[in-house]
TIVOPA-166484 format. One record per atom (N, C-alpha, C): residue in three letters; residue number from 1; x, y, z. Coordinates in Angstrom, 3 decimals, decimal comma, padded with zeros to 6 digits. Layout:
BEGIN
residu:ALA | num:NUM | xx:X | yy:Y | zz:Z .
...
This chain:
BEGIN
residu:UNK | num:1 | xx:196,040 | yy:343,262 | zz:-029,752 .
residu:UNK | num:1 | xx:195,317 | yy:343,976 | zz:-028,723 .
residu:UNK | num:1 | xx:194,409 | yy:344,997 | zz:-029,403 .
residu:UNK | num:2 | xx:193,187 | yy:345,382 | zz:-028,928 .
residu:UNK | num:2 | xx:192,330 | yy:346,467 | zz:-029,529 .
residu:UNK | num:2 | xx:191,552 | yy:346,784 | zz:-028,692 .
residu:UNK | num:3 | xx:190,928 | yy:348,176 | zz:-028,710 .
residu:UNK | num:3 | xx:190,437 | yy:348,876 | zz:-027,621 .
residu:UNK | num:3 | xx:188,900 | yy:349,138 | zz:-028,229 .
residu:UNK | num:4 | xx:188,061 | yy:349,256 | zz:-027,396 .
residu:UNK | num:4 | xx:186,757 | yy:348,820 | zz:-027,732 .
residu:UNK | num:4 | xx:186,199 | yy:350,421 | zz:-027,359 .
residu:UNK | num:5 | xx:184,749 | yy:350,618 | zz:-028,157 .
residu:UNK | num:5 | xx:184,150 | yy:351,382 | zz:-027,968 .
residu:UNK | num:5 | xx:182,425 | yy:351,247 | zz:-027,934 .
residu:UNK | num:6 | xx:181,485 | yy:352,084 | zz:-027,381 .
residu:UNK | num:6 | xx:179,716 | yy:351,119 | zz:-027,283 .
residu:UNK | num:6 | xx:179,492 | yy:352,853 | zz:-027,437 .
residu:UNK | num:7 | xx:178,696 | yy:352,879 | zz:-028,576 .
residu:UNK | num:7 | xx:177,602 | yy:353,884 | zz:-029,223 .
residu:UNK | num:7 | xx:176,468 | yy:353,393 | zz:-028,814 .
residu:UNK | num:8 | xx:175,425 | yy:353,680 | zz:-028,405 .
residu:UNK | num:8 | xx:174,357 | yy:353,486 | zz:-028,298 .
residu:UNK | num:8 | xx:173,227 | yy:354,922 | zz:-028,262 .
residu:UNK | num:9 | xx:172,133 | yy:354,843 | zz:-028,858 .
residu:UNK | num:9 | xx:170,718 | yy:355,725 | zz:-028,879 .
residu:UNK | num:9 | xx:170,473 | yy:356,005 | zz:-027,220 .
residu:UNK | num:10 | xx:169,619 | yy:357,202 | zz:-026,863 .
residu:UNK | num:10 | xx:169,019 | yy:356,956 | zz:-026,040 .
residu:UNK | num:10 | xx:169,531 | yy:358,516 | zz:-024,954 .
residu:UNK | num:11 | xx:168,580 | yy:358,554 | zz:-023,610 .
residu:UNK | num:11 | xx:169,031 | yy:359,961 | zz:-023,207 .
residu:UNK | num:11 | xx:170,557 | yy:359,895 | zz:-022,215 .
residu:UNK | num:12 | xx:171,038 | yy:361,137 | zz:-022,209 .
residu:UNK | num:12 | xx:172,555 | yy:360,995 | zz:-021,978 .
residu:UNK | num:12 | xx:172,827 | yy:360,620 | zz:-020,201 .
residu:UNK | num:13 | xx:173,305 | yy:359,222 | zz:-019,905 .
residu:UNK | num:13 | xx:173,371 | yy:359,086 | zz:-018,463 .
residu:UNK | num:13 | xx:173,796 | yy:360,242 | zz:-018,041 .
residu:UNK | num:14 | xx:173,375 | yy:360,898 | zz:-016,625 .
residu:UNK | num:14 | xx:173,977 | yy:361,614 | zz:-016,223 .
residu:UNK | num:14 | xx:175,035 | yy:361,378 | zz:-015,291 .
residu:UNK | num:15 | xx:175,873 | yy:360,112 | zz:-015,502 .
residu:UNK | num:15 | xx:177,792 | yy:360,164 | zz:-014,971 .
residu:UNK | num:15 | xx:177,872 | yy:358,671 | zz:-015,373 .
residu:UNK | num:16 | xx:178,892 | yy:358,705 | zz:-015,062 .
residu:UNK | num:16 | xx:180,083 | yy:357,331 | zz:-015,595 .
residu:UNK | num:16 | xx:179,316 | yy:356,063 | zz:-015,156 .
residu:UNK | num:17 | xx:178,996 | yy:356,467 | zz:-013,920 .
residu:UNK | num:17 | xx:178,349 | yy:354,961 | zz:-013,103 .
residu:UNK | num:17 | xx:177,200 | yy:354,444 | zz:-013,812 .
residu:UNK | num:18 | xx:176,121 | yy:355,418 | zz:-013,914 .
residu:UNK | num:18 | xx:174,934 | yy:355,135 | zz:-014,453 .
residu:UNK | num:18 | xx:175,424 | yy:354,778 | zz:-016,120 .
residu:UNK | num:19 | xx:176,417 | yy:355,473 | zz:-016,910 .
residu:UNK | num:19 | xx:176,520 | yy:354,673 | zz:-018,482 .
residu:UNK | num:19 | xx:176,828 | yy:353,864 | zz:-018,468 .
residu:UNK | num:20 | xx:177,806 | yy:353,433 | zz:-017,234 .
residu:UNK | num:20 | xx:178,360 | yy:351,498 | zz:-017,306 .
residu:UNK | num:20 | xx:177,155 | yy:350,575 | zz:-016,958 .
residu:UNK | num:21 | xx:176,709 | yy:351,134 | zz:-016,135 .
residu:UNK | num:21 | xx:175,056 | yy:350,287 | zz:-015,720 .
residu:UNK | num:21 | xx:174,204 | yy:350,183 | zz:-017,228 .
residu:UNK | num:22 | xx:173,959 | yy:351,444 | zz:-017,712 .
residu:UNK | num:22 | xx:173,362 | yy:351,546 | zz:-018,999 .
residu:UNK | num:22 | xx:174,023 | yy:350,234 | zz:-020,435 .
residu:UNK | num:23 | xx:175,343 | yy:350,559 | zz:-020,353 .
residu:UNK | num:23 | xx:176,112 | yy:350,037 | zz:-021,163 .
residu:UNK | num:23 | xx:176,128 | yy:348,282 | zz:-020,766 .
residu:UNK | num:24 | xx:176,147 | yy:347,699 | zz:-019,674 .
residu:UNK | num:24 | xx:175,820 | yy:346,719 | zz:-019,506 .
residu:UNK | num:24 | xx:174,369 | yy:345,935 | zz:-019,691 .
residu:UNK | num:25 | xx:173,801 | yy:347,051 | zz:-019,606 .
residu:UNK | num:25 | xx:172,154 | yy:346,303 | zz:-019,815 .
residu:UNK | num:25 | xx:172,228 | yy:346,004 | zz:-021,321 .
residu:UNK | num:26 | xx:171,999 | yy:347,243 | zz:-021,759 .
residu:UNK | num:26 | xx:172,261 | yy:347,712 | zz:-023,400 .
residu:UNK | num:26 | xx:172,493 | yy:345,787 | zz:-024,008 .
residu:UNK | num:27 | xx:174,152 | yy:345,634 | zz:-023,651 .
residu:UNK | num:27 | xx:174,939 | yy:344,814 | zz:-023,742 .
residu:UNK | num:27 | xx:174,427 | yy:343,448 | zz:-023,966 .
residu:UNK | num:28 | xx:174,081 | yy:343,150 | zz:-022,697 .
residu:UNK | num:28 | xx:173,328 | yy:342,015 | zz:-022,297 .
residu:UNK | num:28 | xx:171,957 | yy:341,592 | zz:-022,943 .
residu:UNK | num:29 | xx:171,550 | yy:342,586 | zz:-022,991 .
residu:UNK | num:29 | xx:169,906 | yy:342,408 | zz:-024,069 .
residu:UNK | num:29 | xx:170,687 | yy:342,239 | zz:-025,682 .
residu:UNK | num:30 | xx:171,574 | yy:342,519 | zz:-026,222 .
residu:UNK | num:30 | xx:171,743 | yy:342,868 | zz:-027,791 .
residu:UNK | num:30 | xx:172,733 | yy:342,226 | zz:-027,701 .
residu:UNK | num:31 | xx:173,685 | yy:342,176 | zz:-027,289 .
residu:UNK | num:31 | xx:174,770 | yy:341,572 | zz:-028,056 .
residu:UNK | num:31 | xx:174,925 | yy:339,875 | zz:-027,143 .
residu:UNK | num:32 | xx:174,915 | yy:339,491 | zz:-026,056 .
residu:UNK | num:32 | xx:174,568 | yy:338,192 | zz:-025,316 .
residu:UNK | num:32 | xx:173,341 | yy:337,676 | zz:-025,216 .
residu:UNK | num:33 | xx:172,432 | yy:338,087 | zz:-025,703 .
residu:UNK | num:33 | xx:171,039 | yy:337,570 | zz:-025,886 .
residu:UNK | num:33 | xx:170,805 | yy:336,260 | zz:-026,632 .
residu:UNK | num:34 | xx:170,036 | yy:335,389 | zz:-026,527 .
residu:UNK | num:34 | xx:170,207 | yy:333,749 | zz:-027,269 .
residu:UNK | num:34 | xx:168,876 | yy:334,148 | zz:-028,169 .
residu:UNK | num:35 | xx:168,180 | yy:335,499 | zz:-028,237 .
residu:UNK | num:35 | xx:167,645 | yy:335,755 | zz:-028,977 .
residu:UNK | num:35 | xx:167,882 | yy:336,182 | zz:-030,423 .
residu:UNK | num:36 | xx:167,293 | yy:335,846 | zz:-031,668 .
residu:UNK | num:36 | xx:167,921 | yy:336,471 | zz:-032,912 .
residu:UNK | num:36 | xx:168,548 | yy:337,710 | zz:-032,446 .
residu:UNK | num:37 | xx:169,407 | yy:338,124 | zz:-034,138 .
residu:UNK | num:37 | xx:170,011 | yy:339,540 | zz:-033,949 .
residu:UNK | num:37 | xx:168,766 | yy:340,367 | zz:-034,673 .
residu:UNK | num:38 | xx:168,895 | yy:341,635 | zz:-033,534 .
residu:UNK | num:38 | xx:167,880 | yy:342,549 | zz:-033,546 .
residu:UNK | num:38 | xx:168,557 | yy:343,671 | zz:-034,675 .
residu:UNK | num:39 | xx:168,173 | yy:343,573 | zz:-035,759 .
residu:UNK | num:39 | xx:168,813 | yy:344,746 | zz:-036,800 .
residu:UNK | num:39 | xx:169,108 | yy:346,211 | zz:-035,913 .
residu:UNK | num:40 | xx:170,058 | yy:346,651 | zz:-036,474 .
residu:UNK | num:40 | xx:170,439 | yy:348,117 | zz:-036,201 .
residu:UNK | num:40 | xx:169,552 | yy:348,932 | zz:-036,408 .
residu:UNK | num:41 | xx:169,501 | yy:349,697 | zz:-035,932 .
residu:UNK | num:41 | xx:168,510 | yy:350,808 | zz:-035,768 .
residu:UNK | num:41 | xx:169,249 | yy:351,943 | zz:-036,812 .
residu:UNK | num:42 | xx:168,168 | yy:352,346 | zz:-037,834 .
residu:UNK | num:42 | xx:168,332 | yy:353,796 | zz:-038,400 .
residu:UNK | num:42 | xx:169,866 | yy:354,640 | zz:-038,331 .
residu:UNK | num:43 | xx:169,519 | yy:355,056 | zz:-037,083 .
residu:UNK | num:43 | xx:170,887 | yy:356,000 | zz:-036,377 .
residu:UNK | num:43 | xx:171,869 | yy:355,379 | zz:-036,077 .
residu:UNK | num:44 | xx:171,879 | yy:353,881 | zz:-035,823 .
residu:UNK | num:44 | xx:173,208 | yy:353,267 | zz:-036,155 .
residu:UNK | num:44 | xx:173,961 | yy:352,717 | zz:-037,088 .
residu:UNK | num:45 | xx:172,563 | yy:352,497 | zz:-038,082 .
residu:UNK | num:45 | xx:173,538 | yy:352,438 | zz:-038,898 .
residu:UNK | num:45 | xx:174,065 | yy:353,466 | zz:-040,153 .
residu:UNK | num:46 | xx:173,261 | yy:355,135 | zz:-039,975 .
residu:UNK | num:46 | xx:173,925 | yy:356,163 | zz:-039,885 .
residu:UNK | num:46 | xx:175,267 | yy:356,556 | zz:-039,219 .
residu:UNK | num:47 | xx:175,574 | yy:356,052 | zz:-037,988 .
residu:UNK | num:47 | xx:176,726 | yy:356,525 | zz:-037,559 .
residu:UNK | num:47 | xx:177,890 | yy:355,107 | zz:-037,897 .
residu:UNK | num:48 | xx:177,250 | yy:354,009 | zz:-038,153 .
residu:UNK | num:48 | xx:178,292 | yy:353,318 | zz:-039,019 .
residu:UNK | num:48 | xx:178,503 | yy:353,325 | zz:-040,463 .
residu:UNK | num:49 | xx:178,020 | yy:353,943 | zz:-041,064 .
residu:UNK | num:49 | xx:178,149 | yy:354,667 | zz:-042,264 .
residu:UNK | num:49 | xx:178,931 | yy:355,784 | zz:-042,243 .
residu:UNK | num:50 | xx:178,715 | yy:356,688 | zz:-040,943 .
residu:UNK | num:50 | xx:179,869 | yy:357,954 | zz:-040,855 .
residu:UNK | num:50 | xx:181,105 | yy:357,313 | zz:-041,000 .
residu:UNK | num:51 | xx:181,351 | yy:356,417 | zz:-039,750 .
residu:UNK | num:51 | xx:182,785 | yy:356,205 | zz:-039,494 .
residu:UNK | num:51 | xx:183,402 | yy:355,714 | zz:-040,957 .
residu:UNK | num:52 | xx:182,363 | yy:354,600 | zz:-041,970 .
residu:UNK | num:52 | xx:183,271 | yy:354,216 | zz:-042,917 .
residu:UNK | num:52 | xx:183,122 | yy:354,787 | zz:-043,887 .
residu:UNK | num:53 | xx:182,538 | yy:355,916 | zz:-043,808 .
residu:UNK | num:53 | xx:183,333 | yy:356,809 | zz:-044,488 .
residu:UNK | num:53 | xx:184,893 | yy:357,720 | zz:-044,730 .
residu:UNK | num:54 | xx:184,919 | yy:357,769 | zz:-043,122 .
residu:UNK | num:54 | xx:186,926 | yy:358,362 | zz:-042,777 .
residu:UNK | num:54 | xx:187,575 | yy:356,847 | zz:-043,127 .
residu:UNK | num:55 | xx:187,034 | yy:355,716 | zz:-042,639 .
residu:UNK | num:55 | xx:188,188 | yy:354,391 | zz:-043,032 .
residu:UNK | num:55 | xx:187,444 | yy:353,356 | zz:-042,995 .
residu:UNK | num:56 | xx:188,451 | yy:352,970 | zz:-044,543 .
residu:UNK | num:56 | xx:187,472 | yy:351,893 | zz:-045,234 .
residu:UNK | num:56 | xx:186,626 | yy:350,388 | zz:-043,940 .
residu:UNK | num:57 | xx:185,527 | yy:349,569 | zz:-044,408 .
residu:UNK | num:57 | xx:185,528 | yy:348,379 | zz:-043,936 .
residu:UNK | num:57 | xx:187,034 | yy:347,616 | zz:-043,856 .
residu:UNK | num:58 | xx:187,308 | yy:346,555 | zz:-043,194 .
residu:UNK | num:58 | xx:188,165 | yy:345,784 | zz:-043,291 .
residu:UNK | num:58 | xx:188,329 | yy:345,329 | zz:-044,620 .
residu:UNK | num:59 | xx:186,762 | yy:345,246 | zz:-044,633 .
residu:UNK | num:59 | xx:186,319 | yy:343,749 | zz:-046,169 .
residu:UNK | num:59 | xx:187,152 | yy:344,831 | zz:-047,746 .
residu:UNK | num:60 | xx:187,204 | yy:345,552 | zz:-046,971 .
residu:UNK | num:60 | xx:187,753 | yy:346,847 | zz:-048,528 .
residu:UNK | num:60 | xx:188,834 | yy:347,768 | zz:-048,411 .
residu:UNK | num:61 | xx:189,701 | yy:347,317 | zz:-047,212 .
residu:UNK | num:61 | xx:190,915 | yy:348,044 | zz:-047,128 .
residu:UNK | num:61 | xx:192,065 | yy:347,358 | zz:-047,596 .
residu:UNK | num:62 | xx:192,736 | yy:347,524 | zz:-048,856 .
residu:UNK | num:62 | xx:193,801 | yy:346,854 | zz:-049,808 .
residu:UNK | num:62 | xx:194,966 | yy:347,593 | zz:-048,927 .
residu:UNK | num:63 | xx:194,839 | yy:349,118 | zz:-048,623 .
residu:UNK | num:63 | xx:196,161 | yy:349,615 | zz:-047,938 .
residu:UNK | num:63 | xx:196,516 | yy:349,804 | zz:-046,486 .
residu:UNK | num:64 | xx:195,496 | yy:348,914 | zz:-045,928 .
residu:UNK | num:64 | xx:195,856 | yy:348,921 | zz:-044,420 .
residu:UNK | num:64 | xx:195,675 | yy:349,793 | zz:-043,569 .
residu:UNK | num:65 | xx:194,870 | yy:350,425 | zz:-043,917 .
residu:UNK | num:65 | xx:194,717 | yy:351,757 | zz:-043,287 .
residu:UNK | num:65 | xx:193,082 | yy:351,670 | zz:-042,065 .
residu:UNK | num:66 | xx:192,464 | yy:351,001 | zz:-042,455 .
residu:UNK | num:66 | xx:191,441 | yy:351,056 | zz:-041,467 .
residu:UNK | num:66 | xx:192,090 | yy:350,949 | zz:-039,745 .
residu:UNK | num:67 | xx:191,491 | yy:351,525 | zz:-039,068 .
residu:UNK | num:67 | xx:191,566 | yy:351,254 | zz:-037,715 .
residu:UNK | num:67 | xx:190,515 | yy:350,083 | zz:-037,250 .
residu:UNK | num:68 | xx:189,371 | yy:349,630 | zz:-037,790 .
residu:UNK | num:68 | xx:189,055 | yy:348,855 | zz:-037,525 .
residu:UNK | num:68 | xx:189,394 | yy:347,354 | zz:-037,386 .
residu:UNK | num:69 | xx:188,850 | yy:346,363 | zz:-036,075 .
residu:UNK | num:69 | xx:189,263 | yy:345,502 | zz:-035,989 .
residu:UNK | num:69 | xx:188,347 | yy:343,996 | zz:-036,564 .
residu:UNK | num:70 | xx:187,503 | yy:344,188 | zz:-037,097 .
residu:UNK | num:70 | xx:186,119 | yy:343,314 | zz:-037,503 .
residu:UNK | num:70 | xx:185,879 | yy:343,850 | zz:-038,713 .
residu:UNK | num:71 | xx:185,132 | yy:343,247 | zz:-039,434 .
residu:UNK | num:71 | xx:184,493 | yy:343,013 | zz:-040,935 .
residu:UNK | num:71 | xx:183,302 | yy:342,190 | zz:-040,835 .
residu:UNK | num:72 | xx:182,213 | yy:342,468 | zz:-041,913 .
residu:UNK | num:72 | xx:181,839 | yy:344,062 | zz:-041,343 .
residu:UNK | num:72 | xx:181,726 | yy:344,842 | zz:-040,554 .
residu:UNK | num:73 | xx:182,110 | yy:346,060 | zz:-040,688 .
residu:UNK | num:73 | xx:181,876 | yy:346,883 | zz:-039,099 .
residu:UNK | num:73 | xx:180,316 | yy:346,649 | zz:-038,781 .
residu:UNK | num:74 | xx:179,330 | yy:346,692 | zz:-040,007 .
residu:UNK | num:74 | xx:177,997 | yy:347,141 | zz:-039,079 .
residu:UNK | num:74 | xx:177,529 | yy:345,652 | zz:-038,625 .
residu:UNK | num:75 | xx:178,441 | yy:344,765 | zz:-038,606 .
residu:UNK | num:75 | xx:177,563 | yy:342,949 | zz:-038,361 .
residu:UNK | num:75 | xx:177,788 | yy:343,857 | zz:-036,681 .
residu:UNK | num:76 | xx:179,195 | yy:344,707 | zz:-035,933 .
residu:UNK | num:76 | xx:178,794 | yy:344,868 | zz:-034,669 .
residu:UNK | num:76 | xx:177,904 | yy:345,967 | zz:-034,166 .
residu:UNK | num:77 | xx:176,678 | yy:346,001 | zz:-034,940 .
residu:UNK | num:77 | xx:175,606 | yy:346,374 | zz:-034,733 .
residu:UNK | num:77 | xx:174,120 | yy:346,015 | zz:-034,358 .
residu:UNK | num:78 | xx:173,804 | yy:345,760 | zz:-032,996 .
residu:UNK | num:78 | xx:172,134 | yy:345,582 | zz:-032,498 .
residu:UNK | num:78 | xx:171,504 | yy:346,395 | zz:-032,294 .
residu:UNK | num:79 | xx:170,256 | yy:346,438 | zz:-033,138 .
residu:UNK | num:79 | xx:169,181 | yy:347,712 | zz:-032,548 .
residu:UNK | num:79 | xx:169,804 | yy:348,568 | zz:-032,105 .
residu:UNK | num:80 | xx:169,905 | yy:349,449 | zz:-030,830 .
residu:UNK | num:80 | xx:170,562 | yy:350,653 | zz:-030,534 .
residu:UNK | num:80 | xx:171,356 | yy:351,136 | zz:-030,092 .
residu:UNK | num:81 | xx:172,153 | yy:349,661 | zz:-030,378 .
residu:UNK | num:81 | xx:173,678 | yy:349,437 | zz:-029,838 .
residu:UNK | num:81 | xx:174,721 | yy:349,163 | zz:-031,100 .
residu:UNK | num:82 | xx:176,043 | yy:349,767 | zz:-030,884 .
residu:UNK | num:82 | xx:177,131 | yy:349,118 | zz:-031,514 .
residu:UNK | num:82 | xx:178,038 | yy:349,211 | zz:-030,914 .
residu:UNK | num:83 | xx:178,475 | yy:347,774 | zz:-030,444 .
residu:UNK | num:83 | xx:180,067 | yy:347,874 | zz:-029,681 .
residu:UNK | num:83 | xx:180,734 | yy:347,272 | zz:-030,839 .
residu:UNK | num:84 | xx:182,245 | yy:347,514 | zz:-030,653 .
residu:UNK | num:84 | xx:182,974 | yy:347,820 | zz:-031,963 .
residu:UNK | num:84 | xx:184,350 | yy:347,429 | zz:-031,768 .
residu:UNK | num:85 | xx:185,530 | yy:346,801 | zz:-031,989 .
residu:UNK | num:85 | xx:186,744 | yy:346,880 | zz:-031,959 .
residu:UNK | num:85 | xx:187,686 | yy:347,309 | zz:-032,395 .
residu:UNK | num:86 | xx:189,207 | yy:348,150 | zz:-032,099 .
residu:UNK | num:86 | xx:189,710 | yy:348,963 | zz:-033,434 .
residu:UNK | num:86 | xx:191,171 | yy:348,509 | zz:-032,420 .
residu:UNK | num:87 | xx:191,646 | yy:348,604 | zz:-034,089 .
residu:UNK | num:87 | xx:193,370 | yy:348,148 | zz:-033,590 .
residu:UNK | num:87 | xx:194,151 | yy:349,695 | zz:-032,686 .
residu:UNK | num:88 | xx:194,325 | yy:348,595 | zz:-031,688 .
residu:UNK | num:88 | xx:195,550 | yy:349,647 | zz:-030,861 .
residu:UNK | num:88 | xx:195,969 | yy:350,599 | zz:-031,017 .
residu:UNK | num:89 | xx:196,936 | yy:350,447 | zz:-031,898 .
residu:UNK | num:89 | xx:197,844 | yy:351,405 | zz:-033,002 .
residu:UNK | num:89 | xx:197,167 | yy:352,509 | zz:-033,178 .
residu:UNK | num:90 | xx:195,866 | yy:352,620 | zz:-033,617 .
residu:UNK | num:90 | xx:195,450 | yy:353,893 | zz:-034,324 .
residu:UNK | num:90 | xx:193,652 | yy:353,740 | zz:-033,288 .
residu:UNK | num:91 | xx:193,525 | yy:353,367 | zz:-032,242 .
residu:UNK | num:91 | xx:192,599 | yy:353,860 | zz:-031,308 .
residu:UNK | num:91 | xx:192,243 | yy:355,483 | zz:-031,100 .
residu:UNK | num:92 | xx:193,805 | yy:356,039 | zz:-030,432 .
residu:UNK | num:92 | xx:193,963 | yy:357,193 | zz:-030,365 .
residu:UNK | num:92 | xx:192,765 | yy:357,978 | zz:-031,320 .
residu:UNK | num:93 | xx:193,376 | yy:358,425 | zz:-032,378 .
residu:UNK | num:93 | xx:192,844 | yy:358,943 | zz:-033,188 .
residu:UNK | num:93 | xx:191,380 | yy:358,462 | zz:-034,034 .
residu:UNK | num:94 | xx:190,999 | yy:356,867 | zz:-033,885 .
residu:UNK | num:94 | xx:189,731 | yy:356,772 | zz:-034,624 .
residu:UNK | num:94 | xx:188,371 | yy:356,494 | zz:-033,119 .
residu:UNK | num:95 | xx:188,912 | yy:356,404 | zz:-031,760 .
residu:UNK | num:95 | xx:187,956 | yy:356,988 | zz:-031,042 .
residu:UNK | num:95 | xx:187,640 | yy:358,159 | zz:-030,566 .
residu:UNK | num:96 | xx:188,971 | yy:358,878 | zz:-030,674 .
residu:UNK | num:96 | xx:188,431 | yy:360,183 | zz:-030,913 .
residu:UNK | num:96 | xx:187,293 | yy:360,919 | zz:-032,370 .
residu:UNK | num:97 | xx:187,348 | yy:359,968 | zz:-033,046 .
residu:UNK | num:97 | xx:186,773 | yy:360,607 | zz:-034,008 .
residu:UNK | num:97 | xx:185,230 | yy:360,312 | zz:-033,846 .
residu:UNK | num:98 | xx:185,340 | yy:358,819 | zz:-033,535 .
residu:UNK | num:98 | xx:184,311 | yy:358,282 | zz:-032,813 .
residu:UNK | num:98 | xx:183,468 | yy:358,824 | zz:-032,362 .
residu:UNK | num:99 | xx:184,060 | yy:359,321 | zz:-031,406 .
residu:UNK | num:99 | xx:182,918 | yy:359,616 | zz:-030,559 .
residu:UNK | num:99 | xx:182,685 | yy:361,654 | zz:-030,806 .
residu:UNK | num:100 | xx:183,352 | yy:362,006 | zz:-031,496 .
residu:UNK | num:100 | xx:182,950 | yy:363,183 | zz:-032,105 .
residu:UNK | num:100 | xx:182,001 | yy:363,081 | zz:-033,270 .
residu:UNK | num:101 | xx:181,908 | yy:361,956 | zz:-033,867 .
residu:UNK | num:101 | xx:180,743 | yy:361,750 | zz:-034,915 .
residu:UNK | num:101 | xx:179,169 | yy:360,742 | zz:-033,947 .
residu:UNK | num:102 | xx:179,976 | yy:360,755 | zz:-032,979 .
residu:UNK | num:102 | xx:178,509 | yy:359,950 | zz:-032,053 .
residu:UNK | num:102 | xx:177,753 | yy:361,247 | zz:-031,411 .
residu:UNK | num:103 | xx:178,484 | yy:362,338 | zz:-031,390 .
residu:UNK | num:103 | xx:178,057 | yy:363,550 | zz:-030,239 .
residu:UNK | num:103 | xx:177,497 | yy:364,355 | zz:-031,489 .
residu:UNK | num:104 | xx:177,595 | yy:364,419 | zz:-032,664 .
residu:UNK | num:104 | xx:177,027 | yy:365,316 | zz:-033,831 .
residu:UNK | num:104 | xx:175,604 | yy:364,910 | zz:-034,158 .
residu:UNK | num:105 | xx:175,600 | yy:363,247 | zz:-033,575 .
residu:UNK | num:105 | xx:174,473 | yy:362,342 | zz:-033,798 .
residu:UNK | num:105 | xx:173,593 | yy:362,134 | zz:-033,148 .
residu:UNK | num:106 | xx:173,863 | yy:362,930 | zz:-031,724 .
residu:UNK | num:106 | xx:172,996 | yy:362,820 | zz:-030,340 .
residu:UNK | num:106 | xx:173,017 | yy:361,504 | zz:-029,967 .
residu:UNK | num:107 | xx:174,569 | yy:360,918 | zz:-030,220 .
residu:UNK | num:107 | xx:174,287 | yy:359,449 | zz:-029,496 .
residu:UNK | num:107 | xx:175,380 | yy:359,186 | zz:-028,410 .
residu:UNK | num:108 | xx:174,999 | yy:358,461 | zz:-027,759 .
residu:UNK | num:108 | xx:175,935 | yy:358,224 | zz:-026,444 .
residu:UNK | num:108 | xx:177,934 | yy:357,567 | zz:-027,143 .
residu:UNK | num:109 | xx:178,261 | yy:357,762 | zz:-026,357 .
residu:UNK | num:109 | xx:179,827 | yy:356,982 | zz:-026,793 .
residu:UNK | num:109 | xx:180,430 | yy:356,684 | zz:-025,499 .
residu:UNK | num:110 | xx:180,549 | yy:355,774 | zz:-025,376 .
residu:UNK | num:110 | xx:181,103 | yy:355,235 | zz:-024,270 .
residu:UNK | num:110 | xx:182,543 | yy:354,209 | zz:-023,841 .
residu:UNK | num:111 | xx:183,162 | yy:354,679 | zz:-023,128 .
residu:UNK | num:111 | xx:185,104 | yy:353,757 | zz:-023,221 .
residu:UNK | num:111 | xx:184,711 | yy:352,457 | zz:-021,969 .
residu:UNK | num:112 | xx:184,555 | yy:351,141 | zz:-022,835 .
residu:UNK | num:112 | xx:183,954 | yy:350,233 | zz:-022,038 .
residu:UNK | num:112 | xx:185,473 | yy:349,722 | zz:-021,304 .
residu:UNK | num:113 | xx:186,327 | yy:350,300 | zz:-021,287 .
residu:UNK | num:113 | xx:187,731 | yy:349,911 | zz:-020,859 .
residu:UNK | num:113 | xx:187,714 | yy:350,698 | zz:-019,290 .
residu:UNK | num:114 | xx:187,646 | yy:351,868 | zz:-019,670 .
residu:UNK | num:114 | xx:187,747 | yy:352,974 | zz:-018,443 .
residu:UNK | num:114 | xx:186,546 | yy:353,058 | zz:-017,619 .
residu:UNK | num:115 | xx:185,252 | yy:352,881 | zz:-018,458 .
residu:UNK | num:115 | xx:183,858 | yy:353,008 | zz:-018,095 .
residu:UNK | num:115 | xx:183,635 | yy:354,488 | zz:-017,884 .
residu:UNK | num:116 | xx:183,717 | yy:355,000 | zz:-018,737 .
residu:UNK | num:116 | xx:183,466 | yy:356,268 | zz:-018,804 .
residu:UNK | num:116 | xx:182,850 | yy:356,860 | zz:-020,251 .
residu:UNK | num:117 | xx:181,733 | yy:358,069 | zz:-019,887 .
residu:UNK | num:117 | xx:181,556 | yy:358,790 | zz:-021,568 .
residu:UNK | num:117 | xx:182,513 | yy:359,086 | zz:-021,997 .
residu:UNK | num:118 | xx:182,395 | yy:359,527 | zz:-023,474 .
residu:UNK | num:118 | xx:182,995 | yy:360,100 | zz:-024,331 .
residu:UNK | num:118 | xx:182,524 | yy:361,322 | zz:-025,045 .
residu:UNK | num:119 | xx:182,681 | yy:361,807 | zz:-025,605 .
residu:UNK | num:119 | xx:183,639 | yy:362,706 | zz:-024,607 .
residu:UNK | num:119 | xx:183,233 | yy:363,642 | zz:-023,527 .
């Protein structure tokens, strides 16, 4: 099981309803699109560089310690989106971190589970 999280660029919805609307478009254009993959944008892949910095890629964790659920983290990266997967177990603590390194970044963070910002 793993709990998902969507960073994305852009100005801050103002409530839950409008980021799930946001977060679905986002979605649908970048990550379900039958169009090539649209490279990450700059700032994402700045803020996927933050995160692996606190814990390693998959592709480079010998001690098990990543919370991440994919390798590479930044392949779940489109243009100004990254939705992302992280093991259960240690969600808690690496979406919280998450989305405290998305808010330092002026970028959205969003709990596509609850449909709600972060934080």
């Amino acid at each position: 099981m793993s709990y998902d999280l969507a960073v994305w660029e852009g100005e801050r919805p103002a409530d839950d309803a409008t980021a799930t609307q946001r977060f679905l478009d986002l979605f649908d254009r970048f990550m379900e699109s039958d169009e090539p993959a649209v490279p990450p944008t700059d700032r994402i892949r700045a803020f996927v560089t933050a995160l692996l910095e606190r814990w390693p890629d998959l592709t480079e964790d010998d001690d098990d310690t990543s919370p991440w659920s994919t390798a590479p983290l930044i392949r779940e990266a489109r243009g100004p989106l990254v939705y992302f997967p992280m093991r259960w177990s240690m969600a808690g603590e690496a979406s919280a971190y998450a989305a405290e390194v998305a808010a330092s970044m002026g970028l959205n963070c969003f709990d596509p589970q609850d449909r709600m910002l972060r934080p």
